[in-house]
ZAPASE-736977 format. One record per atom (N, C-alpha, C): x, y, z. Coordinates in steps of 0.001 Angstrom, whole numbers, plus 524288, in hexadecimal, padded with zeros to 5 digits. Last residue first. Example, Ala and Ser with C-alpha at 12.3 -4.5 7.8 and 13.67 -1.06 7.14 Angstrom:
2
832327F73681BA8835667FBDC81BE4832648001E81EBE833867E9C681E788300C7EE6C81E78833907F31C81E78
//
This chain:
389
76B5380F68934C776EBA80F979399F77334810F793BFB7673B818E192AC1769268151792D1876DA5815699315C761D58227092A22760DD81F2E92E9B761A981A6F92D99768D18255591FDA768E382A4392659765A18269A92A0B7707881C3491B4076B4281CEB91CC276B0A82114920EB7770A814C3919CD777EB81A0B91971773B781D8A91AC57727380A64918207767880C5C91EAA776D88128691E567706E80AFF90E8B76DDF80AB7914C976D9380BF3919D877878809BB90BDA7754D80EB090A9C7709C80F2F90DCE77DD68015A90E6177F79804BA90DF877BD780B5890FDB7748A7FADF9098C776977F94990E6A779467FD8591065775FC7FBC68FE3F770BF7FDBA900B37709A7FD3F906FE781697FB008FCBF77F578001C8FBF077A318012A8FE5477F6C7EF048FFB0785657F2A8902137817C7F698901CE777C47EC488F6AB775E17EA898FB0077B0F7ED898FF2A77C547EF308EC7E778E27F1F38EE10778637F1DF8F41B785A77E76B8EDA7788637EEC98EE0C781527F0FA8EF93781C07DE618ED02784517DFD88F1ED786297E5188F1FC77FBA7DD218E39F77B7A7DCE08E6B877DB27DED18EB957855E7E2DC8DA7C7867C7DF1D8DEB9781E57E1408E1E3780E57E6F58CD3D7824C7EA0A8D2CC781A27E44A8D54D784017DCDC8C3BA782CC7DEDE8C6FC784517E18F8CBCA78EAF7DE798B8B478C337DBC28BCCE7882E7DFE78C0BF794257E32E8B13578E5B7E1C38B0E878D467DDF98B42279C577EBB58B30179C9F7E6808B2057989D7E22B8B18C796987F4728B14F79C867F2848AD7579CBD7EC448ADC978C177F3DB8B52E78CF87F4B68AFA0793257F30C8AC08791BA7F2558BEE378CEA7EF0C8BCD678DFB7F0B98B72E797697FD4D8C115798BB7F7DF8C007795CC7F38E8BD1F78E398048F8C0C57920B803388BC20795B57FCF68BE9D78996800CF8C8FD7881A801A88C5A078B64801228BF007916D804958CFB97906F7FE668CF5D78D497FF018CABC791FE80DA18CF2C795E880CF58CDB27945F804548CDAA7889A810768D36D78AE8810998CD0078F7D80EAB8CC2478A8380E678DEAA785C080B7E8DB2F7885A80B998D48279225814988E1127907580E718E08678D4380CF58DD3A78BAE81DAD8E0D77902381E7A8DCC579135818AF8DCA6782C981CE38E70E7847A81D4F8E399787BE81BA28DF8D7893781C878EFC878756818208EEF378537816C38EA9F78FAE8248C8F24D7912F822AA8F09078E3B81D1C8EF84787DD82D538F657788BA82CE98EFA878BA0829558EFA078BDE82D5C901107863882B0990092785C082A008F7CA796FA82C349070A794CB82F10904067911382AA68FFBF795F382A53912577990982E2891029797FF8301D909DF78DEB82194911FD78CD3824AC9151E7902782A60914087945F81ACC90AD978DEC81CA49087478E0E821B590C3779BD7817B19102879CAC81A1E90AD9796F481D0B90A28798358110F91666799FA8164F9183C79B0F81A0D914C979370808CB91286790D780BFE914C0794D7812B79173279B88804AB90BF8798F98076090A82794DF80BB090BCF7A155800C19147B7A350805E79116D7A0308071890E8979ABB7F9F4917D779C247FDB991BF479EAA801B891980799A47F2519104A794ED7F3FE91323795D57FAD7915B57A0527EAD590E0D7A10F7F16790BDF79CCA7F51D90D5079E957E1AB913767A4097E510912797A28E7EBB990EE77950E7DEA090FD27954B7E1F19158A79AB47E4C591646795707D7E5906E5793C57DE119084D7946B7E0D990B0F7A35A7D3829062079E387D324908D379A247D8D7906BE7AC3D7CD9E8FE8A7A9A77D2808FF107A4D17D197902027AF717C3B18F8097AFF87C4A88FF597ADAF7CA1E901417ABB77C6868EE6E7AF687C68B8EF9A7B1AF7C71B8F3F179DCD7CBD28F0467A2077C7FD8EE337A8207C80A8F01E79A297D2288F728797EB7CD4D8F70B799507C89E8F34379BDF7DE648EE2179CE37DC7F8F68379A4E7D6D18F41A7A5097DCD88E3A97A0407DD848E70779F1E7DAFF8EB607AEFA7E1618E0877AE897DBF68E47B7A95C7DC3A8E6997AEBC7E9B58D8627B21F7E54C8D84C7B1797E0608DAA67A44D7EEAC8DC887A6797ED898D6367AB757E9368D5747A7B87F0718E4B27A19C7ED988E47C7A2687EDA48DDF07AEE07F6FF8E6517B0427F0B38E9FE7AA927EEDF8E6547ADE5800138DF967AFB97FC688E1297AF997F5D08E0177A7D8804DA8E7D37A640802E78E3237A7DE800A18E0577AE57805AB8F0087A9CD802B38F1147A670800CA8EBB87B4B080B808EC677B8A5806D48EE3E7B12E804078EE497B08A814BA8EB207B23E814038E5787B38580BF58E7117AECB818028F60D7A981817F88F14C7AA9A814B58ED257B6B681AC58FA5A7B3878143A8FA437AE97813868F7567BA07821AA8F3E67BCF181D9D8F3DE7BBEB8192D8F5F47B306828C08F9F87B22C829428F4517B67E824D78F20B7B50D827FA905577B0C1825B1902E67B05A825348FD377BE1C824A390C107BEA582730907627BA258247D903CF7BFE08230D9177D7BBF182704915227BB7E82A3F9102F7C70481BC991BA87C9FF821C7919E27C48F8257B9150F7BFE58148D91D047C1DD817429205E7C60D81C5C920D77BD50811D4913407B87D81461916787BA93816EC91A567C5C680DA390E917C39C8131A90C247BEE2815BB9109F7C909805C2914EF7CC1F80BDE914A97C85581087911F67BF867FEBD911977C06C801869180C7C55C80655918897C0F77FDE69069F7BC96800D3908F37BEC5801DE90E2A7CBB47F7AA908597CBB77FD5A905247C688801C2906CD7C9987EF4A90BB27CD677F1EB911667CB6A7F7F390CAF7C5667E70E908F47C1937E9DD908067C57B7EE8C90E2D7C91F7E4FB8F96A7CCA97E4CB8FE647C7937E97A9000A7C6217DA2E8F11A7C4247DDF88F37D7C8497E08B8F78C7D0E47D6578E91E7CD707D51E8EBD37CB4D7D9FE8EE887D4A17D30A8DD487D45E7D88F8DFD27D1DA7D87C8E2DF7D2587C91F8D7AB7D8257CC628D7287D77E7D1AA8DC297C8F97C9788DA3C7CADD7C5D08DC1F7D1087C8978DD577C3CE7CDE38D4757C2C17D1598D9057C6947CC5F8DB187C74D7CBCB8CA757C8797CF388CADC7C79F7D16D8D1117C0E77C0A98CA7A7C69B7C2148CA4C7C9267C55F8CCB67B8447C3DE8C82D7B8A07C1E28CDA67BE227C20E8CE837B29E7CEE68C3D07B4AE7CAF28C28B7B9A37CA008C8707AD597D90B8C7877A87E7D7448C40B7AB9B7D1368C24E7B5D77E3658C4837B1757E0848C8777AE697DC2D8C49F7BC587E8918BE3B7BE2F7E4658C31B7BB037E1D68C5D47B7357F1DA8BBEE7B9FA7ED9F8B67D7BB727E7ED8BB737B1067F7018C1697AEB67F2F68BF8F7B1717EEF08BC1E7BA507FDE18C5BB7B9647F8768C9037B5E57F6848C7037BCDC805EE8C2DF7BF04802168C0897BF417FE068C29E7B8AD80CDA8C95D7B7AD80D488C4707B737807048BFB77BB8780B258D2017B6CD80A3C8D0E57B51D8092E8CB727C738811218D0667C4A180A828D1587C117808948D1367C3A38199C8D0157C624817788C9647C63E810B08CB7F7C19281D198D8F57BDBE81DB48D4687BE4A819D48CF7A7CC12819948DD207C642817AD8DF827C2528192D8DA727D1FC821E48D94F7D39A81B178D9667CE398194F8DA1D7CEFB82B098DAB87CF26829848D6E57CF9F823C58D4EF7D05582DDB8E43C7CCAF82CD48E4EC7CC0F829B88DEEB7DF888281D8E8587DBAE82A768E6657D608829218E5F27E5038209D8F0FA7E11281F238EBEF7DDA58240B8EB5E7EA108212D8F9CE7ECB4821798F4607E9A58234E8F1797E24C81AD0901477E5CF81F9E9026C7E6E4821F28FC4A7E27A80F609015A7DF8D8120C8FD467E255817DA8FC767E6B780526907107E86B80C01907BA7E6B180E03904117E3EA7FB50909A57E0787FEEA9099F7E16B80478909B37EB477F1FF900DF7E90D7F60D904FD7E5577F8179065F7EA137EDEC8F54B7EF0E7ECBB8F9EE7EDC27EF5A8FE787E1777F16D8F1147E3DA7EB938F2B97E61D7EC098F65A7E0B17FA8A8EA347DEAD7FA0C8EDB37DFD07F4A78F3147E79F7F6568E2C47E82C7FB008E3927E5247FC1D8EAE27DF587EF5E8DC7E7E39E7EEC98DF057E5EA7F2488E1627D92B7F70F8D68C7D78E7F3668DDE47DB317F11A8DE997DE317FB998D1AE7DBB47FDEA8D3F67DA1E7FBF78D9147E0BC7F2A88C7B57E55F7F4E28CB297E2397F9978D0AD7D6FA7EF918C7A37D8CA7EB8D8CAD37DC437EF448CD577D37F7F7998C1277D08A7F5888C5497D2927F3438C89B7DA767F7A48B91D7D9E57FEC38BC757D7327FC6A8C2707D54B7EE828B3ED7DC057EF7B8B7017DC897F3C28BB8A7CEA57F0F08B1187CDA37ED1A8B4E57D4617ED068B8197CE2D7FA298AA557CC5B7FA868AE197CE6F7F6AB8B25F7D9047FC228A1107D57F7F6C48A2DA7D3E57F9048A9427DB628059A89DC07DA0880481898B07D7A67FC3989CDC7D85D811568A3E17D78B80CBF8A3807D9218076289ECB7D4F881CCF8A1F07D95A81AD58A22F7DAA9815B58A19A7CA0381CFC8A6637CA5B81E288A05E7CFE681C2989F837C95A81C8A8B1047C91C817908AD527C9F1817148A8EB7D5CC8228C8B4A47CEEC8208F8B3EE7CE9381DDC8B1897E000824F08BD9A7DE61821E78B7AE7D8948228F8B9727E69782BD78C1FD7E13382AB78C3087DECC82A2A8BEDA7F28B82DAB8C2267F02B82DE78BF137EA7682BE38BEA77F40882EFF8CD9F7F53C8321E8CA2E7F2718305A8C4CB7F081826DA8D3CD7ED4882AA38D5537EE8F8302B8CFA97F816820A88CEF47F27281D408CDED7EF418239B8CCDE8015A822FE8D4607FF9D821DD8CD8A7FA3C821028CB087FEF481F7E8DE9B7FF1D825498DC8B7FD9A827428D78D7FC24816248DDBD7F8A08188A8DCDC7F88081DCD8DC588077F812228DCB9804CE812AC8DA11800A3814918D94A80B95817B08E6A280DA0818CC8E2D680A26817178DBF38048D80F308ECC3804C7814F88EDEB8077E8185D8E8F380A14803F08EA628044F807D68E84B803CF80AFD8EA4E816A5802708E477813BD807668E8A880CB4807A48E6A181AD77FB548DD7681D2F7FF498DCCC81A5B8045A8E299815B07F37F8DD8681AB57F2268DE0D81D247F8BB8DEFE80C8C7F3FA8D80A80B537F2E28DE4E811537F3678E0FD80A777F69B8CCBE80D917F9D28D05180CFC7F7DD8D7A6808007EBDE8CA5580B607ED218C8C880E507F1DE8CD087FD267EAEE8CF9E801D37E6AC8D0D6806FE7E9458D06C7F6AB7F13B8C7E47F7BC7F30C8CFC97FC167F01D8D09C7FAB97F31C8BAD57F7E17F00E8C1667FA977F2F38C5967FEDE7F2CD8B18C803227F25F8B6FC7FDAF7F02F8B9D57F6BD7F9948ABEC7F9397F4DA8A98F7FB9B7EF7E8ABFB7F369801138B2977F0047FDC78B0FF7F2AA7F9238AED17FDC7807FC8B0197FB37805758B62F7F7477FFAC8B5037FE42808FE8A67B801A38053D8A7F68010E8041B8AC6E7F4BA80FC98A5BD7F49480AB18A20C7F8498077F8A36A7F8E9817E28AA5F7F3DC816208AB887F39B810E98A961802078199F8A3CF8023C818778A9A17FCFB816898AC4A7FC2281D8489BAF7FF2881AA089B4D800E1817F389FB77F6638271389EA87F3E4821CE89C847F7F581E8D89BC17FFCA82C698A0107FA9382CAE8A5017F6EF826EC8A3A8803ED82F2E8983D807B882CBC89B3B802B682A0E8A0167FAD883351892297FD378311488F9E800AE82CA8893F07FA1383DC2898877F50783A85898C87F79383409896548063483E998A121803368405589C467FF0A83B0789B1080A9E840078AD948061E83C6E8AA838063B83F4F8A51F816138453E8B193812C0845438AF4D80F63843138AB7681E4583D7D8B91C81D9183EF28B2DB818DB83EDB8B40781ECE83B748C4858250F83D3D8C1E1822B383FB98BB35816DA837148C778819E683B628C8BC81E1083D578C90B8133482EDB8C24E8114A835788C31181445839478C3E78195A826F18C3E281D32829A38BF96818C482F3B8C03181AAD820058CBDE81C09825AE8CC9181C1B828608C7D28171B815848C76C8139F818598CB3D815BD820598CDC681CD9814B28BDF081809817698BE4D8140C81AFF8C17A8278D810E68C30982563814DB8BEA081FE8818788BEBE820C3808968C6938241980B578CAF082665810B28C93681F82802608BCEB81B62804208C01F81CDB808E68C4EF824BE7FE7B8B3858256B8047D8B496821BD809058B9A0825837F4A88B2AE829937F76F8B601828157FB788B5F3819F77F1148AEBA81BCF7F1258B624820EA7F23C8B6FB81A777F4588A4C4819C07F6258A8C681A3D7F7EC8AD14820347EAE58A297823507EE138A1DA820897F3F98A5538188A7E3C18A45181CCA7E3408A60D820B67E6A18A744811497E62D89C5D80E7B7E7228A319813ED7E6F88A61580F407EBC38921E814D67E9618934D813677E881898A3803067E4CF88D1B806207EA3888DD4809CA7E7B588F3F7FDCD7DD708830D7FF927DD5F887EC802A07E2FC888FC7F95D7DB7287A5F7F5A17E09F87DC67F8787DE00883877FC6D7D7B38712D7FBDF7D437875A67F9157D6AA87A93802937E05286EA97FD0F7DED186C5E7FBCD7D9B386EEA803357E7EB879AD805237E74C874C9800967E2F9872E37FFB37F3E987F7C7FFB67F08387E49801507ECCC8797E807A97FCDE886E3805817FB138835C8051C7F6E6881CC80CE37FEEB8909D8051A7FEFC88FA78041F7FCEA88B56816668011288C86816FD7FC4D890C2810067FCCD892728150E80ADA886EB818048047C8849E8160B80137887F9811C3810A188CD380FFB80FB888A3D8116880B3D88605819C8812A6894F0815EB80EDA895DC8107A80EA5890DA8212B816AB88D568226D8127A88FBC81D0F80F2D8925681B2F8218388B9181D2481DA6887AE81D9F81751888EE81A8A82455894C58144E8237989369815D981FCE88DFF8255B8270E89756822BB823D28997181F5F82212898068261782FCF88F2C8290E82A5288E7A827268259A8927B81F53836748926D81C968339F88F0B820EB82EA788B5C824398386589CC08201B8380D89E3981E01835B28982282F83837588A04C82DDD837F189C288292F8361C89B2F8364D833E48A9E0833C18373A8ABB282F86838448A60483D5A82B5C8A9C683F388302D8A60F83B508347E8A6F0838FA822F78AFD683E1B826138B1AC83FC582BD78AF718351A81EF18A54A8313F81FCB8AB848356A8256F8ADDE83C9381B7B8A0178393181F4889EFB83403822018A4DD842A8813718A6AB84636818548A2FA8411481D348A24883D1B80D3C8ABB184094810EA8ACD1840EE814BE8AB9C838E8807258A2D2834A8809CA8A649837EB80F4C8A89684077802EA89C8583E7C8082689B4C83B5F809DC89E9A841E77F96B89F3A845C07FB468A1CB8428B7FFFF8A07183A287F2FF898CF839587F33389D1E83D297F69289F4C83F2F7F29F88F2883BEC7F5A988E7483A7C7F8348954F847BF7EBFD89173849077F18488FF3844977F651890A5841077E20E890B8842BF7E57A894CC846A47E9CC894A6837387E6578888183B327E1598882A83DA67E40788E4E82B4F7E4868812382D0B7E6FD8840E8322D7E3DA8862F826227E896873C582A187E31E8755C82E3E7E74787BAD8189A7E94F86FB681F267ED238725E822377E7C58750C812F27EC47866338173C7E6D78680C81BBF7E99E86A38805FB7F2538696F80B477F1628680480E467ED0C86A5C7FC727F95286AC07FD8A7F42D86AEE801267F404868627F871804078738C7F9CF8029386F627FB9C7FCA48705A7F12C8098787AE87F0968046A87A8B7F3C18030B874D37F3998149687A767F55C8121B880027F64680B0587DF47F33881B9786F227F145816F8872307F5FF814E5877677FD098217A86A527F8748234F86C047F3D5820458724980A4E8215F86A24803A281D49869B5800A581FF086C9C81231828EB8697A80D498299C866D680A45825EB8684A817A7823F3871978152A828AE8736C8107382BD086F2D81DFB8193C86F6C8185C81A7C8730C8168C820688733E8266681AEB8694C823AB8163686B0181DDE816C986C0582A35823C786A1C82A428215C864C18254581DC68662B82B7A825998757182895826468732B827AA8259F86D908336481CFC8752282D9F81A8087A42829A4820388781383B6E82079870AA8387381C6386ED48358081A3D8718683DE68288D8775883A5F82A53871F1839898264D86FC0843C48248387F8283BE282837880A68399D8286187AC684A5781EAE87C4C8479181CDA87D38840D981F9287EE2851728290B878AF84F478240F8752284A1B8201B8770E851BE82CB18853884F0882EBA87C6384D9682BB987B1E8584A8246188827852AF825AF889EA8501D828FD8869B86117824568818585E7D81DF988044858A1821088827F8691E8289687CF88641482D5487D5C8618D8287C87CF68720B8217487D3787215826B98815486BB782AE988155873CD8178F87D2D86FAA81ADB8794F86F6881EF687E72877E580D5C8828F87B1380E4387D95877E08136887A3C8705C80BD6889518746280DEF88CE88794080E588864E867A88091588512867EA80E1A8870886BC280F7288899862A27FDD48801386799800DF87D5B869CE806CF880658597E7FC8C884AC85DCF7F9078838A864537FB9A884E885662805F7881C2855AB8042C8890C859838011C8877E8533580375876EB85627808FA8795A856E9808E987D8184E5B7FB268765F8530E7FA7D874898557A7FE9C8759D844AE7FF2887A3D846717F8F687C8584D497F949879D184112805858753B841508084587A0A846398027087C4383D5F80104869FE844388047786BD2845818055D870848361A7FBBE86CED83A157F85A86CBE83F727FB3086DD682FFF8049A86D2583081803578725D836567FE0E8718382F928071D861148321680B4886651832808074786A6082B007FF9585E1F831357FEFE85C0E831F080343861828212D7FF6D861158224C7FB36861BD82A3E7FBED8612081E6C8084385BA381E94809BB86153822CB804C88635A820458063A852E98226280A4385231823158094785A858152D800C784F6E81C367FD028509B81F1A801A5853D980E5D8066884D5180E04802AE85230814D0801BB85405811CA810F4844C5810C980B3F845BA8103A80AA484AFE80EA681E1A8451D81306819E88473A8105181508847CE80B9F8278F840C380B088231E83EB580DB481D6D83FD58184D82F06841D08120682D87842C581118828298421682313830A1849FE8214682CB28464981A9682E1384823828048365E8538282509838DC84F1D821B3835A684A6582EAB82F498573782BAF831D185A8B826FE834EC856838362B82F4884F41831FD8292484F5D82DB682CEA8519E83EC1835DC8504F83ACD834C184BFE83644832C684C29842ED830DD8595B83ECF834DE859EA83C85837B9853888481582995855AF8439E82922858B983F5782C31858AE84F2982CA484DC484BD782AD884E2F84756829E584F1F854D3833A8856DE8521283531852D884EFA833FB85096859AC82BB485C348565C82E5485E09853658328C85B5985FC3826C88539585C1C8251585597856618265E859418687882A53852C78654382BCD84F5C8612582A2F850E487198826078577B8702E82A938582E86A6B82D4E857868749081D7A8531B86FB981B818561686E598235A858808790C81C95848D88753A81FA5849AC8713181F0984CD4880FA8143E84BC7883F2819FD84B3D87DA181DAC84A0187C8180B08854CC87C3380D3E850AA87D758112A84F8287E188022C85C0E8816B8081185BCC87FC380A6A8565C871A37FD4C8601F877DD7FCEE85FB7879E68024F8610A866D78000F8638A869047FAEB8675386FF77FCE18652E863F5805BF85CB48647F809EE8628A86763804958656786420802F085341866D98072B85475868DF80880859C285E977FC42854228632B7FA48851C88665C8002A85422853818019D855DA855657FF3A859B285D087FB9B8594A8553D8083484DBB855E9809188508F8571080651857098537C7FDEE8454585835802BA84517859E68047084A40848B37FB398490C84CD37F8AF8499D851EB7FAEC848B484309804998462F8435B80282848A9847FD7FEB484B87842CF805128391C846FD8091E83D2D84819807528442183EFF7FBE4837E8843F17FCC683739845A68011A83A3F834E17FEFF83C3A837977FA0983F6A83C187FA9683CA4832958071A837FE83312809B983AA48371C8045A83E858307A8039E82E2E834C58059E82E3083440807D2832AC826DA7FC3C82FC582D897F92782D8F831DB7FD8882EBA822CC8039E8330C8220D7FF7F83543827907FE478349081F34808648273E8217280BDF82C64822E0808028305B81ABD7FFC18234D82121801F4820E58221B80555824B0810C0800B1826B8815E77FC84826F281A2E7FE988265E80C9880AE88246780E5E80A7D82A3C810C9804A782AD9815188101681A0180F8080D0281DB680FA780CEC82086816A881DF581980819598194C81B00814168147981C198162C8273481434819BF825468150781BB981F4181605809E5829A380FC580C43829E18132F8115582620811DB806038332B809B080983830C9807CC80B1582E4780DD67FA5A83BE1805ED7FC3583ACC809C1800C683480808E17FCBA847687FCDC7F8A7841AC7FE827FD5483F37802837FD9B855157FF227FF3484EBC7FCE37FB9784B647FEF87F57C85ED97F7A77FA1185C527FD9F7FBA8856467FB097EFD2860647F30C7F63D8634D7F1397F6ED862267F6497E59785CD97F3517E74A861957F4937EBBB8642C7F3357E5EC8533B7EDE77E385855FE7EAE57E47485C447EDD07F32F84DE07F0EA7EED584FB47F2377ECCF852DC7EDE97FE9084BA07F3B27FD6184CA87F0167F6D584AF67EFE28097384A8A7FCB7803FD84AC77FC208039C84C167F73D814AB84B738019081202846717FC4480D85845917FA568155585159808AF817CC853B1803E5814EE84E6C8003E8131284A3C8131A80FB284F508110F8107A8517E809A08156E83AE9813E7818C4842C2811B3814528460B8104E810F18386C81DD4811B083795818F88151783DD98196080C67833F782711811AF831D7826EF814D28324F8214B801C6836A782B3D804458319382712809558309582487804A683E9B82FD7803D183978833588030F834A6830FD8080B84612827E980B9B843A982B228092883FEC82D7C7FED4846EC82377803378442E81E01805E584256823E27F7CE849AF82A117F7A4845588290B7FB0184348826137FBC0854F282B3C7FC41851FC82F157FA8784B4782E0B7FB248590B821BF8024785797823858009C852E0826C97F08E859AB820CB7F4B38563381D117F84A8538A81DB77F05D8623D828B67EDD985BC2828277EF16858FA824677F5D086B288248E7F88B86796829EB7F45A8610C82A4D7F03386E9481D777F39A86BBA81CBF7F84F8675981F407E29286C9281C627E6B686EE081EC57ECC086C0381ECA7DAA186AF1812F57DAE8869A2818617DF4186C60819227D6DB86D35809647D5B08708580CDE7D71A86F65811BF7D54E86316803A27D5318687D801CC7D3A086AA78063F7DB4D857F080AB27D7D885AA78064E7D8CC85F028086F7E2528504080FF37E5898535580BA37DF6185565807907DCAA8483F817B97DF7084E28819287E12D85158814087D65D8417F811477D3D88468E817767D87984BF5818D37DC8A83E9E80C3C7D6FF841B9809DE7D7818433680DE67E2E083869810307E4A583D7A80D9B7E1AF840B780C637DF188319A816F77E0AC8368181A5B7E3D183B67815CB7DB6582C6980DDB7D69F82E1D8125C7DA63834E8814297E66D8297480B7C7E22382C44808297DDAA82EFE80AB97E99482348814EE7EC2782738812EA7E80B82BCD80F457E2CC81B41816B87E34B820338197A7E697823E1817A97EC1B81122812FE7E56D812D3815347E4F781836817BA7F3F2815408093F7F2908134D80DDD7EDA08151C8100D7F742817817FF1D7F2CF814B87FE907F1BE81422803EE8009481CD07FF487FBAC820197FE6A7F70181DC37FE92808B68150D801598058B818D5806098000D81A07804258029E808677FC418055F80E087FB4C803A581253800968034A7FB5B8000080000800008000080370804DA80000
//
């Protein structure tokens, strides 16, 4: 197939090269097709659109230059000088194949190799993590990233460099999925002790903010348990993911009540933790497994009633009756009898806000309101009574 014959070329020559459009919309599509402006020849007196290259033949020649350079940067080559020039050519490539990302991260692996013979090796290596990663648009790209232990030594180097979108580079390699839709989870868990401080050393950009959101979720509660949960929920309280953030609820769910497990020092936990747990407590309810992995702990209601943080047993009570409803799972009714009644008495809307929120559960997960949350609430509301006893 001839350039001029490629799909879209003709479409995008009619739309942009007629009588009267402007001339910067010409340029701007001759360049993102990768063509020469000067080769047009149009019923306007502009040119028709020529692109340069298929996107195979761009492929083939980008895996020759490819390999050059990695020939280049492993020996002595009298123009390994040149190289950083190169690169930052690439940084500018439109129209960049898939492969293109796939060859950057291989260089990151042969420039770590090779660093103590390449005096500008940390250059070299930021501009091929952005060659690599800083145009993909998508979080969820699918690629053959071949991760090796060179790759693993980089948590260091770039974490350390303070480079707030060389970082978002790096964990954007180690999120991504390859076509097996496995991420790197391994390579991950070194950079956790990384993560949990990195607020406060580099400024979030929305870009670095979803990226760290996506490698918490990836890691688990398990992962950083090694490193400080006080230190991790700092991380947590800083970037106060929602659900829109998410890309698997049931994870946000587990790592959340785990969190809750080991203690009863809630102290830490923003009001934000409690809302966004409710939230994300119909993906976890409703399968026997799951309440199995994460058992009730009922020490959390008796801190919250006794450090009188009603709008945090509001969220813990809705909860417990979405994940472990009272009268299953060793759960009695009469166990929550007493926080609920005190909850109601401090604040009377929250029985309410129960109710809907069971409400929507039922709908996510289409089981029935528990016969045992009405019969608590009408027991409850009873008691609340100006002449009850």
């Amino acid at each position: 197939m001839s350039p001029a014959n490629l799909p879209g070329v003709n479409l995008r020559h009619q739309q942009t090269c007629q009588t009267g459009r402007q001339v910067i919309s010409h340029r701007e599509t001759c360049r993102r097709l990768s063509s020469l402006p000067g080769n047009c020849r149009c019923r306007s007196g502009r040119a028709s659109t020529v692109p340069l290259f298929t996107s195979d033949r761009l492929e083939r020649i980008l895996h020759q230059l490819s390999t050059a350079i990695i020939s280049t940067i492993s020996g002595t080559h009298t123009q390994r000088k040149l190289t950083p020039y190169v690169l930052r050519d690439l940084i500018e490539l439109e129209n960049r194949p898939q492969c293109l990302t796939e060859m950057a991260y291989e260089w990151c692996s042969v420039i770590y190799e090779n660093r103590r013979s390449l005096w500008d090796w940390e250059s070299l290596l930021f501009v091929s993590l952005k060659i690599g990663f800083r145009h993909v648009r998508s979080l969820y790209i699918r690629a053959w990233l071949t991760h090796t232990e060179h790759h693993r030594e980089l948590a260091d180097v770039v974490f350390k460099s303070q480079k707030s979108e060389a970082i978002a580079d790096l964990l954007h390699a180690w999120t991504t999925r390859d076509y097996s839709l496995q991420p790197a989870h391994t390579l991950l868990g070194t950079c956790t002790g990384h993560l949990v401080s990195l607020h406060n050393f580099v400024p979030f950009s929305p870009r670095l903010r979803q990226l760290v959101i996506r490698s918490v979720e990836l890691i688990g509660y398990e992962g950083f348990e090694g490193v400080g949960v006080e230190r991790f929920i700092g991380l947590l309280n800083h970037l106060r993911v929602t659900v829109v953030d998410m890309d698997q609820r049931d994870k946000w769910a587990k790592l959340l009540l785990d969190i809750l497990q080991p203690s009863e020092e809630t102290q830490p936990l923003s009001h934000w933790f409690w809302e966004l747990l409710v939230e994300v407590a119909p993906s976890w309810s409703g399968r026997l497994q799951h309440r199995l992995l994460v058992p009730y702990n009922p020490r959390i209601a008796t801190f919250l009633t006794e450090a009188q943080e009603w709008s945090m047993l509001e969220c813990w009570m809705g909860t417990v009756w979405m994940v472990w409803p009272p009268g299953t799972d060793g759960i009695a009714e009469g166990d929550l009898d007493h926080s609920i009644l005190l909850l109601l008495r401090q604040r009377p809307g929250a029985a309410q806000k129960l109710k809907q929120w069971m409400e929507r559960w039922t709908q996510e997960c289409g089981e029935d309101v528990p016969k045992s949350f009405r019969r608590i609430c009408k027991r409850a509301h009873k008691a609340t009574q100006p002449d009850a006893p």
